[in-house]
C-alpha positions in Angstrom: -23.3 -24.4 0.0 -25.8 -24.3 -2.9 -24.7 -23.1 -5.8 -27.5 -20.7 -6.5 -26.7 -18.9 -2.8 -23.2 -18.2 -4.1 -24.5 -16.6 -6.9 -27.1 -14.1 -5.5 -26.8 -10.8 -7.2 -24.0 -11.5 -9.7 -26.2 -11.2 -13.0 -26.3 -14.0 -14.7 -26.4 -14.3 -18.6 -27.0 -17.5 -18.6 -27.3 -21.2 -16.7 -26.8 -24.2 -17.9 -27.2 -27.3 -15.5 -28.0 -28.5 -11.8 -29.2 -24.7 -9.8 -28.9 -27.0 -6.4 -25.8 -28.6 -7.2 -23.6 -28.4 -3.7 -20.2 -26.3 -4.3 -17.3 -27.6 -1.8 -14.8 -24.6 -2.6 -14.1 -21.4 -4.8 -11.0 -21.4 -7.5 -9.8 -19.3 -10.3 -6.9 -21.6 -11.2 -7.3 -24.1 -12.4 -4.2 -26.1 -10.3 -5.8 -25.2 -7.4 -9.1 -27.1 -7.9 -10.3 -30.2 -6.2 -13.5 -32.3 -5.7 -16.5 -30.1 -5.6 -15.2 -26.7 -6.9 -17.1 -23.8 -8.6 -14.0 -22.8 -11.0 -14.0 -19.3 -12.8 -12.8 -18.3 -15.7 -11.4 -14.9 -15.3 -9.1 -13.1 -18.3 -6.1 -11.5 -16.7 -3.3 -9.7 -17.5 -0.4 -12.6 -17.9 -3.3 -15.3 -18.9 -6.9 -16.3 -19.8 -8.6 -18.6 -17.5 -10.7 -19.7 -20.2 -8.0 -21.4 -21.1 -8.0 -23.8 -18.5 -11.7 -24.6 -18.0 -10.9 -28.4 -19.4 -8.4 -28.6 -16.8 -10.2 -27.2 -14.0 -13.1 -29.6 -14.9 -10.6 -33.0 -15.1 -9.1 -32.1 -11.7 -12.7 -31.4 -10.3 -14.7 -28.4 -10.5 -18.5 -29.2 -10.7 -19.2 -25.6 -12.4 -17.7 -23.1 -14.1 -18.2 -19.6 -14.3 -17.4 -18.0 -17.7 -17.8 -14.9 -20.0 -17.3 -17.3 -23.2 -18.9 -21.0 -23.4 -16.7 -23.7 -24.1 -17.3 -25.0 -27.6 -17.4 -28.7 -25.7 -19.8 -28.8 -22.7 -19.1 -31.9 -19.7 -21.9 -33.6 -19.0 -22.6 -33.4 -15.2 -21.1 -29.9 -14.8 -23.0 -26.7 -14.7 -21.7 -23.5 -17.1 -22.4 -19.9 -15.8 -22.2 -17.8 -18.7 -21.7 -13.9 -17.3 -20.9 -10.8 -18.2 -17.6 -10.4 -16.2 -16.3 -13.1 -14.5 -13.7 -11.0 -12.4 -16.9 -9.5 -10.6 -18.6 -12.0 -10.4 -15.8 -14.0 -8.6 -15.7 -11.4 -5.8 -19.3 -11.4 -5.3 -19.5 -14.7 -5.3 -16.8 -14.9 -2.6 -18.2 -12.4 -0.6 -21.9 -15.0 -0.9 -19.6 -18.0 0.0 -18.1 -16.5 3.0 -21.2 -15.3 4.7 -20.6 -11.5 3.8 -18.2 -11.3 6.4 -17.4 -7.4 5.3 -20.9 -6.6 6.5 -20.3 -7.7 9.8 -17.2 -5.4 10.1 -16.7 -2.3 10.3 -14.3 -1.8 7.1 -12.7 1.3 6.3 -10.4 0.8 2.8 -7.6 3.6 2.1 -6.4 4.4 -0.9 -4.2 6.7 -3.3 -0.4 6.0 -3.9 1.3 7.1 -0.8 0.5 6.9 2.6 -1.9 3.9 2.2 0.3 1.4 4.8 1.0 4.3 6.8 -2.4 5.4 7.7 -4.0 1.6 7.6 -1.4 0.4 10.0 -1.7 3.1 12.3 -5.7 3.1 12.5 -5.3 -0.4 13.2 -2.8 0.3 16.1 -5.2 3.2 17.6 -8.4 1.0 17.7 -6.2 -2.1 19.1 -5.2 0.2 21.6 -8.1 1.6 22.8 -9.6 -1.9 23.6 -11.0 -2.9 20.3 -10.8 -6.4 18.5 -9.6 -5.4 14.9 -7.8 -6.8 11.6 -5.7 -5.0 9.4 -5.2 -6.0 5.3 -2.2 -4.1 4.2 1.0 -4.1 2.5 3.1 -5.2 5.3 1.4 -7.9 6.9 -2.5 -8.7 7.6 -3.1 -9.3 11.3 -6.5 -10.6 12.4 -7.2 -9.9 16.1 -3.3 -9.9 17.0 -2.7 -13.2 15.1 -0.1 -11.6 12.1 0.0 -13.3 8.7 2.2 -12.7 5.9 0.9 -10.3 3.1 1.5 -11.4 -0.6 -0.4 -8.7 -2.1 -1.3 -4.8 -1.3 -4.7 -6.3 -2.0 -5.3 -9.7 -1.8 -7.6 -12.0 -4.3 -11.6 -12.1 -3.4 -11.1 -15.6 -1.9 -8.4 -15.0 0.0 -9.5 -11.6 1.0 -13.2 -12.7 2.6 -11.3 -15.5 4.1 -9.5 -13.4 6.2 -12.6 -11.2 6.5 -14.5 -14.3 7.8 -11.8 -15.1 10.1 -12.0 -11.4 12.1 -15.5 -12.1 11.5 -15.3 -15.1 13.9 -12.4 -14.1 15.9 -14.5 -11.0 17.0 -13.3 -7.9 15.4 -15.3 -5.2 15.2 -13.4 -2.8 12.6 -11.2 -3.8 10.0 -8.4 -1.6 7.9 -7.3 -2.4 4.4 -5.2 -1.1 2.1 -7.3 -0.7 -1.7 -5.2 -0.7 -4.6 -5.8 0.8 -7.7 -5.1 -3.1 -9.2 -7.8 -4.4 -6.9 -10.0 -2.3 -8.2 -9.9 -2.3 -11.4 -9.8 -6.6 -10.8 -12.8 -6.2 -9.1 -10.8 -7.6 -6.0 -13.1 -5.8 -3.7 -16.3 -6.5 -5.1 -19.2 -7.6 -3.2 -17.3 -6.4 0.1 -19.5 -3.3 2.3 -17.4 -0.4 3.2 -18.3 1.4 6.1 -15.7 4.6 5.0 -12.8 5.0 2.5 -10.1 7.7 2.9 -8.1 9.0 -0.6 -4.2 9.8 0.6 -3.3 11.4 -2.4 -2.2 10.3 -6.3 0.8 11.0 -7.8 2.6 8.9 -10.8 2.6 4.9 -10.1 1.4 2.3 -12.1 1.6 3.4 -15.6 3.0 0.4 -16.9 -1.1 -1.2 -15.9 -2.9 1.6 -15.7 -1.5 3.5 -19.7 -2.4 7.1 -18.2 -3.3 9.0 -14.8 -6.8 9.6 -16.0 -7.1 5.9 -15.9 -5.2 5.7 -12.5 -7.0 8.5 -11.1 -10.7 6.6 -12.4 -10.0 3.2 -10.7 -9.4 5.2 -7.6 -12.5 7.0 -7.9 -14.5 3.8 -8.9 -13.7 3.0 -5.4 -15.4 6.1 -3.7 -18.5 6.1 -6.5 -19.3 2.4 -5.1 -20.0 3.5 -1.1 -23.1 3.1 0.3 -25.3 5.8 1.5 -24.4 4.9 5.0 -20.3 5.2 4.8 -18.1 8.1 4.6 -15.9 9.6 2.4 -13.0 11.2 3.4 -10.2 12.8 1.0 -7.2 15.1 1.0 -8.4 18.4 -0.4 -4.6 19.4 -0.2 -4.5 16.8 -3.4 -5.8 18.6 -6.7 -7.3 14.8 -7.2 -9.0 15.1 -3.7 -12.4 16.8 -4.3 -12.8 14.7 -7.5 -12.9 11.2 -5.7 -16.2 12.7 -3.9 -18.0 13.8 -7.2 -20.4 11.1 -7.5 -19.9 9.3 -4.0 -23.0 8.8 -1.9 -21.4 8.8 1.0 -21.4 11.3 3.9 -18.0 13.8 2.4 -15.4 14.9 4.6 -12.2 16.4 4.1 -9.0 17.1 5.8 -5.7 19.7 4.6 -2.7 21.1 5.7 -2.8 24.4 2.7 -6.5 24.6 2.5 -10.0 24.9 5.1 -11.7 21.2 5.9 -13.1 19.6 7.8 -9.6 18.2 9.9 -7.2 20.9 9.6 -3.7 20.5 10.5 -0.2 22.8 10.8 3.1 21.6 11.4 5.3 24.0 14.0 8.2 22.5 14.7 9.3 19.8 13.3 12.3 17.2 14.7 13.8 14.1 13.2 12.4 12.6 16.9 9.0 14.0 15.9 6.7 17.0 15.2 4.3 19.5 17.0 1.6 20.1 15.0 -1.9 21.6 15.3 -5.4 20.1 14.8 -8.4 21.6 14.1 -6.6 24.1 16.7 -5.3 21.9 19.1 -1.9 21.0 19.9 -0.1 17.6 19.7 3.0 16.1 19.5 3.5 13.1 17.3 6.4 11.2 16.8 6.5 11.1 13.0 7.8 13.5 11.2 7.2 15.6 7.8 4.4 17.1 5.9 3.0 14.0 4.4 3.2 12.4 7.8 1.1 15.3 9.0 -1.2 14.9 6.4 -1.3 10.9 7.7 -2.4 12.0 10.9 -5.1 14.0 9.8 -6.6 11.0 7.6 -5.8 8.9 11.1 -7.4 11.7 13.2 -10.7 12.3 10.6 -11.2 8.1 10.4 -11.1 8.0 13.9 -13.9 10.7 14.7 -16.4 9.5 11.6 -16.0 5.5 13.6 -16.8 6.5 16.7 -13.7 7.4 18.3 -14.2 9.5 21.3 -12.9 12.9 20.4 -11.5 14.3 23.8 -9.3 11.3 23.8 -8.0 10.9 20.4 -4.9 13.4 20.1 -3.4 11.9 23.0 -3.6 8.3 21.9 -2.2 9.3 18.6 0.5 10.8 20.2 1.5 7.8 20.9 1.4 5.8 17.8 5.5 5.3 15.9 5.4 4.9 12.3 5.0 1.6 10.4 7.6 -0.9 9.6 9.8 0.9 6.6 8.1 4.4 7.1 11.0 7.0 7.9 12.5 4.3 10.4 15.8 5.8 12.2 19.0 3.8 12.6 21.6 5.3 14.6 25.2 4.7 14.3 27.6 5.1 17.0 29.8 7.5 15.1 26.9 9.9 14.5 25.8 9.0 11.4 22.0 8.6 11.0 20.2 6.5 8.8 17.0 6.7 7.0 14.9 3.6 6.0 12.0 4.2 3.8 9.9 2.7 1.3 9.2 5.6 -1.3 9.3 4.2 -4.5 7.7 7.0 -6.7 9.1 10.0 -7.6 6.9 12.1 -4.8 7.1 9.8 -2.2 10.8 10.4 -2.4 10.8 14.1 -3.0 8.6 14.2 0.2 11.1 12.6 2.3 13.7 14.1 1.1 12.4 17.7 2.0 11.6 16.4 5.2 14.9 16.0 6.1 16.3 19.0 4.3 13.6 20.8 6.3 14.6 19.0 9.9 18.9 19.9 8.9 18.3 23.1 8.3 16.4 23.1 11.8 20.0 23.3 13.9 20.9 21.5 16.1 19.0 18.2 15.5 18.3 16.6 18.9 19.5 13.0 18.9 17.4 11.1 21.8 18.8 8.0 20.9 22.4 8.9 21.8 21.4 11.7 24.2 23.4 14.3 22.5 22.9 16.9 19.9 24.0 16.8 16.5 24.7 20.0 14.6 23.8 19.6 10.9 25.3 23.3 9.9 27.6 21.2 7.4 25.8 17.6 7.4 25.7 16.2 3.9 22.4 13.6 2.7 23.3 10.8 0.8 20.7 8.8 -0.9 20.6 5.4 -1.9 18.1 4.3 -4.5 16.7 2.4 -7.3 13.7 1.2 -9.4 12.2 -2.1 -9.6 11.8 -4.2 -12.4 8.7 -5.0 -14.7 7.1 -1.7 -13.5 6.6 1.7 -15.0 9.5 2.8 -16.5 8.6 5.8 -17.5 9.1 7.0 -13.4 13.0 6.4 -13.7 14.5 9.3 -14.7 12.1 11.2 -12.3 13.2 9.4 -9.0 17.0 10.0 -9.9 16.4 13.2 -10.8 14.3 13.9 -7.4 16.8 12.5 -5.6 20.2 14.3 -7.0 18.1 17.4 -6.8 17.7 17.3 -3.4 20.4 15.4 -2.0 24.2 16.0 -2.1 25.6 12.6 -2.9 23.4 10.0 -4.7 24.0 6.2 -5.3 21.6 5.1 -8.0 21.8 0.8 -7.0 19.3 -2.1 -7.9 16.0 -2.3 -6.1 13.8 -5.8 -7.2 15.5 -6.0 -10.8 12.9 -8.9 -11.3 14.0 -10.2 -15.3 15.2 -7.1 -16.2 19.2 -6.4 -16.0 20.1 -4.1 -13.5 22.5 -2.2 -15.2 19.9 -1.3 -17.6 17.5 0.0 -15.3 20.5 2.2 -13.6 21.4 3.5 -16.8 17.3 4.7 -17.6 17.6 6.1 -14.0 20.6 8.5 -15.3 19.0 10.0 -18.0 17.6 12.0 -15.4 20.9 13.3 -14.2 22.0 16.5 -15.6 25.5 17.1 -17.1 26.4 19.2 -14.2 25.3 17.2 -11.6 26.6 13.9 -12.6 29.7 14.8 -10.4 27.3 14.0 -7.0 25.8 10.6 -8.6 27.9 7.1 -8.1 26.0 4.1 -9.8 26.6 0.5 -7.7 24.5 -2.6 -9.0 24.8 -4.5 -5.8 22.3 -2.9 -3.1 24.2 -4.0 0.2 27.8 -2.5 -1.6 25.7 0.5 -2.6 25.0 0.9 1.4 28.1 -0.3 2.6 29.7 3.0 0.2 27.3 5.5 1.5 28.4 4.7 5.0 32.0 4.8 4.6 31.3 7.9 2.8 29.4 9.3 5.4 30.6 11.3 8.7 29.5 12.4 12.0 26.3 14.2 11.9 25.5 13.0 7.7 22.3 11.5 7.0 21.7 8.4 4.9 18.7 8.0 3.6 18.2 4.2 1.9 14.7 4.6 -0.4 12.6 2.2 -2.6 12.3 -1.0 -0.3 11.3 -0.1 2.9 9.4 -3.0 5.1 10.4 -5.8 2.5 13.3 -8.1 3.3 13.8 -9.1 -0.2 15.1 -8.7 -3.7 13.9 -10.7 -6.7 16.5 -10.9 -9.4 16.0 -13.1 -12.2 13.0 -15.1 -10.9 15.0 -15.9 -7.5 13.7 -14.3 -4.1 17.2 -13.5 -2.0 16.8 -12.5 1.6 17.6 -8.6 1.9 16.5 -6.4 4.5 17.8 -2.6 4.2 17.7 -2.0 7.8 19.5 -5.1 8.8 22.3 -4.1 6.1 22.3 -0.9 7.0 22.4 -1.4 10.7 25.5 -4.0 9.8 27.2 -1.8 7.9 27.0 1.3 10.9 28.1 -1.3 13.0 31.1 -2.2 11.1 32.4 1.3 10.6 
């Protein structure tokens, strides 16, 4: 591909070289680049790519995209000079892969809960109504039914319209992606054509990239100000962040809420630790996920699903039918009437929101256990949570998620989540300062995660709930650089088993 094709409507500052030169593949490192590449020089967070423009030329690249000139320019290469070369890189993907996004009906989801929840799910709906779709989340990314591993909540432009291409020729006809707050401030989704975006909510995440939640809260909005004409908008009005995403959008607005009037408008009745009947826009269902924020998820599911098309009459019933993602309130029974609780809230109100869900559903007595095909009373059932905080991240959110979690749970076990190249210990230690004196009593600290879960099981008796909090869907911990196979509800499935 020509050069100058890749670089339609990316702004150019300046070019110096061959406009027709031919451009075999799209890098930003610089180890990466072979033969024929058009390298860019993008400044990030750990490192500078303009660092490593010599390299990138000796192993290759042809051109080089840059917001600073090398002092020594290589004869036979060509030197973009732009503005931002983050941008630029995902326009220029977008160019290079034939603007696959265009050909797709994309609908991006974003706010820090509830993202993989409501992606996955929308994904599952379409798929099962007939449609040929792809999915860019968390979990996994699945084109058609093909399922690929995810590195990133968002992935980088190149990979990202690879993927986009690939539905693109594999037939889909709507895609589902999960937008970050990092991809957008990266300019990860640049160049790419959204046909709606849906905001889930935004509580504190992120701080340790993001400084403060008015920055948080902008990149998220950033997202909704950049829709076309022709997409929607849909937010969370029950959110006091919700009606700002829509302030300068110029998309068609919509809104859905369980406290306040919208557009979708949803009530839980009853609610089960099997499922929930709920209410929307005055229509009964019954779903079979459970809690508030779930309900919420449904109504972002239900809204989507209308504003694409979906045909209305038949909607409730097929999301009826949808269970929730992988590491989303996932139930493990134990034999000896224990049940378990696998989930991946890592922030302080993704935990408090699960943890009143399942306050709410033992208070509701007696909880019916279709698994086991009995009933367990939960008059005198005690919750025991098992949880940490990864490392390298906000730390600032540490004391808040013990605190959440001793507040509303009867026995705690603060243990080590992805301690990364921090010490454990340490991070256990900034979790207690959350702890009250008086409540200290309730709160056991274990460093090792599968001992932590191991405790809370022997601990536990018939008709106790265990919820297990932070990891979720990953099957992994990273300690000191090394990724160790760990998967929550394999070890806590083992460790029911064993009792």
């Amino acid at each position: 591909m020509k050069i100058k094709e890749i670089l339609v409507n990316c702004n150019l500052m300046e070019f110096i070289g061959d406009k027709d030169i031919d451009i075999a593949m799209l890098s930003f490192d610089s180890r990466e680049v072979k033969e024929g590449a058009l390298f860019f020089a993008v400044r990030g967070t750990q490192s500078d790519g303009h660092n490593y423009i010599g390299k990138a030329v000796q192993n290759g690249a042809v051109a080089v995209v840059c917001e600073t000139l090398p002092e020594t320019l290589q004869e036979g290469v060509s030197y973009i000079r732009v503005d931002n070369s983050a941008y630029v890189l995902g326009v220029a993907a977008a160019n290079f892969f034939d603007n696959p996004s265009k050909k797709l009906k994309l609908t991006g989801v974003t706010g820090t809960n509830g993202k993989t929840t409501i992606a996955t799910l929308l994904y599952r709906l379409f798929t099962d109504a007939g449609f040929v779709c792809g999915l860019l989340s968390t979990i996994e990314n699945i084109v058609d039914r093909e399922h690929i591993p995810s590195t990133h909540t968002t992935p980088d432009p190149i990979e990202l319209n690879a993927l986009l291409k690939k539905m693109v020729d594999c037939h889909c006809e709507y895609a589902f992606m999960e937008v970050s707050s990092h991809a957008v401030d990266q300019h990860r989704i640049a160049g790419l054509h959204f046909t709606g975006g849906i905001f889930t909510n935004l509580t504190h995440d992120h701080l340790d990239y993001h400084k403060t939640m008015v920055n948080y809260r902008n990149a998220k909005k950033k997202f909704f100000d950049d829709l076309p004409a022709d997409a929607f908008a849909l937010t969370n009005l029950d959110d006091r962040n919700g009606s700002v995403m829509l302030q300068n959008t110029k998309a068609k607005k919509l809104s859905y809420a369980l406290k306040h009037d919208a557009d979708f408008k949803g009530m839980v009745m009853e609610s089960h630790f099997d499922g929930m009947l709920m209410k929307v826009n005055g229509t009964e269902m019954f779903t079979r996920l459970v809690g508030n924020f779930n309900a919420s998820n449904i109504l972002a599911i239900y809204g989507a699903a209308i504003a694409l098309g979906f045909k209305q009459e038949e909607l409730l019933v097929e999301i009826s039918k949808l269970q929730s993602a992988n590491g989303r309130f996932n139930m493990v029974y134990g034999d000896n009437g224990v049940v378990g609780i696998i989930d991946y809230a890592h922030t302080p109100d993704a935990l408090e929101n699960v943890l009143k869900t399942i306050n709410e559903v033992m208070k509701a007595e007696p909880v019916h256990h279709s698994t086991l095909n009995s009933q367990l009373s939960t008059l005198n059932s005690q919750l025991y949570t098992v949880v940490g905080c990864g490392g390298n991240r906000d730390t600032t959110k540490r004391p808040e998620m013990a605190a959440v979690a001793v507040r509303l749970s009867d026995r705690v076990i603060l243990t080590s989540d992805n301690p990364r190249d921090e010490e454990p210990d340490e991070i256990i230690r900034q979790m207690r300062e959350g702890v009250k004196e008086e409540d200290r009593h309730k709160v056991l600290s274990i460093t090792d995660r599968r001992e932590a879960i191991r405790t809370a099981v022997a601990l536990a008796r018939k008709g106790d709930i265990i919820l297990i909090a932070g990891k979720g869907h990953e099957d992994y911990q990273i300690i000191k650089g090394e990724k160790r196979h760990f998967d929550d509800k394999e070890e806590l499935t083992n460790a029911l088993k064993e009792h």
